[in-house]
KOLPA-790670 format. One record per residue (C-alpha): residue in three letters; x, y, z. Coordinates in steps of 0.5 Angstrom, whole numbers, plus 500, padded with zeros to 3 digits. Layout:
# residues N
ALAXYZ...
//
This chain:
# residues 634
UNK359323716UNK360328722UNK354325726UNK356319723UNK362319728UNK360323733UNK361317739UNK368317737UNK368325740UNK364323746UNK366323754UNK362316754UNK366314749UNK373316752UNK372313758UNK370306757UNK376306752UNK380309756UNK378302762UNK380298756UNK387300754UNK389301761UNK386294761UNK389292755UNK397295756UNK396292764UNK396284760UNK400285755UNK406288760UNK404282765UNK404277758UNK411280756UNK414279763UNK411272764UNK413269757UNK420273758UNK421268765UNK418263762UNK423262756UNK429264761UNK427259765UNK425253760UNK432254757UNK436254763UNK432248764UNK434245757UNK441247759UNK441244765UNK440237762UNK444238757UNK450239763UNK455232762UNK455228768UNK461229773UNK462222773UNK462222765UNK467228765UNK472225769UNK472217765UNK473223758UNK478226762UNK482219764UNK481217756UNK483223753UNK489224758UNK492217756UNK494217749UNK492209748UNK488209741UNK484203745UNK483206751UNK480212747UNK475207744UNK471207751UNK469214750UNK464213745UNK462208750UNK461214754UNK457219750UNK452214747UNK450212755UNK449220757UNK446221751UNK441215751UNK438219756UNK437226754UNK432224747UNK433232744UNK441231743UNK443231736UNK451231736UNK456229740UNK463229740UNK469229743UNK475232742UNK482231744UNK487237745UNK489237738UNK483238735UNK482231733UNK476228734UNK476222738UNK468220740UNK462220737UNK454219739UNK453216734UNK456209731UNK454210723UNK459217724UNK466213726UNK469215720UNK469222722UNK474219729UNK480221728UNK479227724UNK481235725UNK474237728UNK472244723UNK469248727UNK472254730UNK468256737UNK471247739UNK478250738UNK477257742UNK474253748UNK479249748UNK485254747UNK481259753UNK479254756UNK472256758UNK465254756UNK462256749UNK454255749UNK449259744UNK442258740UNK441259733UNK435258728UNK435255722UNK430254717UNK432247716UNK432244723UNK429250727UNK432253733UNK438249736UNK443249742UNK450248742UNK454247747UNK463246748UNK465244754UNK473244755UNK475238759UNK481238764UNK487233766UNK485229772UNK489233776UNK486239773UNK493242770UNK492243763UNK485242758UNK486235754UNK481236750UNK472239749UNK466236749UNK461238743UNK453237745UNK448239739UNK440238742UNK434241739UNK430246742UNK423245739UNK419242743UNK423247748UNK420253743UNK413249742UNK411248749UNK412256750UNK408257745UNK402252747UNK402256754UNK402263750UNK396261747UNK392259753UNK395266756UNK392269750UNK386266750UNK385267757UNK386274756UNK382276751UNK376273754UNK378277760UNK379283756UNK372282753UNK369282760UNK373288762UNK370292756UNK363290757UNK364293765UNK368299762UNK362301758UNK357299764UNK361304768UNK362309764UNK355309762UNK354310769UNK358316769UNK358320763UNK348320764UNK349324768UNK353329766UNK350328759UNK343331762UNK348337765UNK350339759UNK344339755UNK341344762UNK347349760UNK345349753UNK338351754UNK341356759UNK345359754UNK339359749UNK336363755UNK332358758UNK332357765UNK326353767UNK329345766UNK332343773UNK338337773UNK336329775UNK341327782UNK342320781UNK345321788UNK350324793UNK356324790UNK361329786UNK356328780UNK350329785UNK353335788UNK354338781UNK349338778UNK345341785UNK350347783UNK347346776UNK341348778UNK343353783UNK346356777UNK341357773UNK337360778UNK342366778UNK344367772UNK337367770UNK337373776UNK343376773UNK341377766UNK335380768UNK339385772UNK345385767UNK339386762UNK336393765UNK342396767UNK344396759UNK337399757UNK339404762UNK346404759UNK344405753UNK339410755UNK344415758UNK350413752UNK344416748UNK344423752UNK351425752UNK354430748UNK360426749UNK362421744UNK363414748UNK367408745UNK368402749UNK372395746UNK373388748UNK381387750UNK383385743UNK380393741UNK374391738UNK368395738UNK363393743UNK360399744UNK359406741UNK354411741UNK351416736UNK355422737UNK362418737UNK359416730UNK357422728UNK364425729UNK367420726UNK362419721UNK361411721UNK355407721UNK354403727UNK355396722UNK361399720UNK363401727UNK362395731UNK367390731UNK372394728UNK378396732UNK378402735UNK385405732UNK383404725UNK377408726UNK380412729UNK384413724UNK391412728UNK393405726UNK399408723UNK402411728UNK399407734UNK398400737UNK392398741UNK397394745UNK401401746UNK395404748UNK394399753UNK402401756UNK400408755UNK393410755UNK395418755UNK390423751UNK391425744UNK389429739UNK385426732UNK383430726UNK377427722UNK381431716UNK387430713UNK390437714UNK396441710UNK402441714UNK403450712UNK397451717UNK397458712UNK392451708UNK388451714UNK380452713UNK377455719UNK370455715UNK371448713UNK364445717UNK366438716UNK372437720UNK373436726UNK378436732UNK377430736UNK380429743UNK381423745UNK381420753UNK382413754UNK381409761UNK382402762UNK377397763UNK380393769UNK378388774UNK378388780UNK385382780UNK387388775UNK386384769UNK385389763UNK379387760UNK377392755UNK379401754UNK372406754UNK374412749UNK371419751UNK372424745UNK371430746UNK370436740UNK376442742UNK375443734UNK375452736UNK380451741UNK384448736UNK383453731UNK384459737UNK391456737UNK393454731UNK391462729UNK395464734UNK402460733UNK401463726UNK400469729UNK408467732UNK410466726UNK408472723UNK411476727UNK417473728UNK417473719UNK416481721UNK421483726UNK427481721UNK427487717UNK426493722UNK432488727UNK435489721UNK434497719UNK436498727UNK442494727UNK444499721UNK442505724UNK446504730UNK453501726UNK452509722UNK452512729UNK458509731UNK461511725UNK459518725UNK452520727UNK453520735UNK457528734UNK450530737UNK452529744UNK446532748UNK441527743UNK445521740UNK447517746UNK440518749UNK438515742UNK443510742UNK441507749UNK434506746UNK435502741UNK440499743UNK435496749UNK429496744UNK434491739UNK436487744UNK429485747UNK426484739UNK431480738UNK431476744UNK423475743UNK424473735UNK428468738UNK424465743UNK419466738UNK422461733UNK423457739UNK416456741UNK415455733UNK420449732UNK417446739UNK410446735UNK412443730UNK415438734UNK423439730UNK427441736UNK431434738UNK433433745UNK441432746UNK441428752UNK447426757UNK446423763UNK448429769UNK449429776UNK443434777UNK446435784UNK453438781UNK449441774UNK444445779UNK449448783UNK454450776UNK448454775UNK447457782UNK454460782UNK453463776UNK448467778UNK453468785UNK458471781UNK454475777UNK452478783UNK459479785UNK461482778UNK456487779UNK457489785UNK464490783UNK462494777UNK457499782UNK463500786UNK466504780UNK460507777UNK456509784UNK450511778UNK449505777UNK444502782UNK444493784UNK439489786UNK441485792UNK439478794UNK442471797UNK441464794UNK439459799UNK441452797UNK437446800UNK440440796UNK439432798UNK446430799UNK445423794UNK448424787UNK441424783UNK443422776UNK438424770UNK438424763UNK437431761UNK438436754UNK444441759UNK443447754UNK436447755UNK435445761UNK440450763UNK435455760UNK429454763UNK433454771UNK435461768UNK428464767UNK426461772UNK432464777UNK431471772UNK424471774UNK425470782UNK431475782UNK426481778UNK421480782UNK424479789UNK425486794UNK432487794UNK435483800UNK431478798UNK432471799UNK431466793UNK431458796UNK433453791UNK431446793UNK433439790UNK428433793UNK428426791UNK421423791UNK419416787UNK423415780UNK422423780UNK426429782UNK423435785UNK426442783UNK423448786UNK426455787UNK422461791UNK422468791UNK419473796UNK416477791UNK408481791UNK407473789UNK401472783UNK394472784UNK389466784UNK386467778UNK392468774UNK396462776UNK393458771UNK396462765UNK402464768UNK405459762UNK401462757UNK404465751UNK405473751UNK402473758UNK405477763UNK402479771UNK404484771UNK404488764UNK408494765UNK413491770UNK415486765UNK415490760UNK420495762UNK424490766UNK425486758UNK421480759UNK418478752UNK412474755UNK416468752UNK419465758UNK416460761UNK412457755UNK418455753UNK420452760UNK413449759UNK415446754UNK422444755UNK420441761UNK415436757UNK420434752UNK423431758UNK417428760UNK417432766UNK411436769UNK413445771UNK407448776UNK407454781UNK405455788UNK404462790UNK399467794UNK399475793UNK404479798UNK408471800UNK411470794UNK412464789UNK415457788UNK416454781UNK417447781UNK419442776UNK418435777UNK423430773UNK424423771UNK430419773UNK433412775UNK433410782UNK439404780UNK443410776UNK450411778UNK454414773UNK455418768UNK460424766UNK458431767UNK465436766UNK463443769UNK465448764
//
């Protein structure tokens, strides 16, 4: 049935067809406005010869102005001579100003003189005074025309009476009709012509393209060999001289396109890196063995499977989302429990995946497909996860001795401190000791919730220029405070040290958690203050750059070497051990800054040199648009 009805599909087909309806609507629009004219103008002609002769009214006018019956009887006189000479009337009849009529066109009709006429429109002529005409069809009598003329006095001052005309309009009708038919007939024989040429011409048109179309399809069944016909200079010509032309390249570029898969092929065959590549819709295209193998799948369950769902994110993550935000990730091959206690480190079958994404994009910037690069950080994985138990635990652990040395110290305030040489010796101790044991049991927990994603960011939108120099002038009056308090108490010895402030003067308004926020420009500060020499100045720096707000806060400290920068965020990591040990610092403190910073979708790091000093910097997202917001100082 399908190849039975091809033609109807084919371009020689639709061309020639379209050439005969265009054809075919250009006659019937030039035949509906010919015969529209043509019936206008044959009625204005009828009615035209319908019209009462002037000379015909006035004597009317004269016989019904006078009201002598036998002067009246000169009308029927009157109407019979102009209707003798108008064959399609059928009535007439003349009407006085009462409604009575008067005349008649025919004799055998004299007894219908001197009634009251019935129609309507005779007796609205005459009481408007204005001229009624219509054409009506009737079964019987076919199409029809009436007209009533209302008939003034000699001196035109009032309406004496109306004269009533009927006439058949047949042969008005038939003779439209007779030249509709040779107009007809002489548009389907033009018509006819008309398809003949069309399809002539569209045969002519559609050959060489049909041979076109049969050389591309051979090209994309990889033969090359054929060449096109030019019938002749023209567009088609030309066209099917670029078909050749393409031919030729495109067989040359599927033998390049060719061995650089072979060789594609050969080097995703080599890596030790698992490489998956898709189409823009995030089907599979291209996966070599290793990513097979980490994911363990077949290539036939590979190929053509969305990338997410072999993955095993399709539940947390769009491919569209990946496309907006193609940041790396971690994947677990094994679903593991959430109590990493369960976690098997001998289990050899699982698996920790990362995952990198990069963007297929052409050079218009059209994104065509994604390449995904999986590396095995299962180790690592495991080294971390070991030591978050391993912070867990502790901070588990210290809850009872805390809780012991609270105790003894509430029973040496009660009493035990009579030792006078011994007891505040041993109360200061513990004292320092609680409190640094507390503080790494909280920074502990911190990190711990962090880890486990349950510490919930309270946001505000802040003036981050009035929020830093809140807490700036904090540091000022502690400064203040302990210079005040080494005044009285000349034991005690003060670190002395200025802050210098480097502020954009715009207001910067950045949506931020202010308690933790606040907490991690503390640690920061404590750190430059600890470690800068004593009159040491500490630059507090707030810069604007693209859609970011730069923080930076430099001390002129010993500074950290080289290969110790990278780890400074580390967990319990510490320069300088001892140092940090007897001045409190838990090892905690930037870690939890690290991660603050990041929940804010910000980025901390540090410049710095042994004997110059260091500069952490962190680095903020804002709107550049946003101008408002409350902030109360408290």
């Amino acid at each position: 049935m399908k190849k039975r009805f091809a033609f109807l599909h084919s371009i020689n087909f639709k061309i020639a067809l379209s050439f005969i309806l265009i054809l075919i609507f250009t006659i019937e629009i030039i035949g509906a406005y010919f015969v529209r004219q043509l019936e206008e103008w044959n009625v204005s002609q009828f009615e035209s010869n319908l019209v009462v002769p002037v000379y015909a009214m006035n004597r009317i006018s004269e016989n019904l102005n006078d009201n002598d019956k036998n002067t009246r009887k000169n009308i029927n006189t009157t109407i019979q001579d102009f209707a003798r000479n108008n064959s399609d009337i059928t009535d007439i009849q003349v009407v006085d100003r009462n409604g009575v009529i008067v005349g008649t066109k025919d004799a055998d009709r004299s007894a219908i003189i001197g009634r009251r006429t019935l129609k309507e429109n005779i007796k609205q002529g005459i009481s408007t005074n204005k001229k009624i005409t219509q054409i009506y069809y009737d079964r019987t009598l076919g199409s029809s025309y009436e007209s009533i003329t209302p008939v003034s006095s000699p001196d035109n001052s009032t309406v004496v009476g109306a004269i009533y005309v009927k006439a058949s309009m047949e042969s008005v009708y038939q003779g439209i009709n007779n030249i509709i038919v040779i107009f007809l007939t002489a548009s389907l024989v033009a018509g006819l012509l008309g398809a003949i040429i069309a399809i002539f011409i569209s045969r002519a048109i559609t050959r060489p393209i049909g041979e076109m179309k049969q050389q591309a399809v051979r090209m994309a069944e990889g033969d090359y060999s054929g060449q096109v016909r030019v019938y002749s200079p023209d567009e088609l010509g030309q066209l099917a001289m670029a078909v050749n032309d393409l031919s030729v390249k495109v067989e040359e570029a599927t033998e390049n396109s060719e061995s650089e898969r072979r060789r594609l092929d050969s080097v995703l065959t080599q890596m030790s890196d698992g490489v998956i590549a898709t189409n823009r819709l995030g089907n599979i295209t291209v996966i070599n063995e290793m990513a097979r193998e980490y994911l363990n799948k077949t290539e036939e369950e590979a190929n053509g499977a969305q990338l997410v769902d072999i993955l095993g994110i399709g539940d947390n993550t769009s491919f569209d989302e990946l496309l907006e935000n193609p940041e790396p990730m971690i994947i677990e091959t094994t679903d593991f429990s959430d109590d990493e206690e369960d976690y098997d480190e001998n289990d050899d079958n699982s698996l920790i995946l990362n995952a990198d994404f990069s963007l297929i994009q052409r050079n218009s910037g059209f994104i065509s497909g994604m390449v995904c690069v999986l590396h095995d950080v299962t180790e690592q994985q495991k080294i971390d996860s070991e030591r978050r138990q391993f912070v867990s635990n502790v901070s588990h652990e210290l809850r009872t001795p805390l809780t012991s040395i609270s105790s003894y110290i509430d029973a040496l305030n009660n009493g035990a401190w009579k030792d006078q040489k011994l007891a505040p010796q041993f109360l200061n101790v513990t004292a320092e000791e609680t409190d640094r044991m507390i503080r790494m049991i909280q920074d502990l927990l911190n990190l711990s919730r962090m880890d486990q994603g349950r510490s919930k960011l309270d946001k505000e939108l802040v003036n981050f220029n009035e929020f830093f120099s809140y807490i700036l002038d904090r540091f000022d009056m502690m400064l203040k405070k302990e210079k005040a308090d080494a005044k009285e108490d000349d034991t005690k010895v003060v670190k002395n040290y200025r802050i210098k402030r480097i502020f954009t003067n715009k207001d910067l308004w950045v949506e931020i958690d202010t308690d933790k926020m606040t907490q991690v420009v503390d640690n920061i500060m404590n750190n430059a203050i600890k470690y800068s020499p004593d009159g040491g100045v500490i630059t507090c720096r707030l810069l604007e750059t693209n859609k970011h707000i730069i923080i930076s806060v430099s001390d002129e400290g010993l500074g950290i070497p080289r290969k110790d920068i990278k780890k400074v965020f580390d967990r319990f990591y510490r320069v300088d051990k001892a140092r940090s040990r007897k001045q409190g610092g838990t090892g905690l403190g930037l870690s939890i800054s690290k991660e603050i910073v990041e929940q804010h979708k910000g980025r901390i790091w540090v410049n710095s040199a042994e004997g110059r000093g260091s500069t952490f910097y962190i680095s903020l997202p804002f709107n550049p648009n946003e101008t408002g917001g409350e902030w109360d100082e408290i």
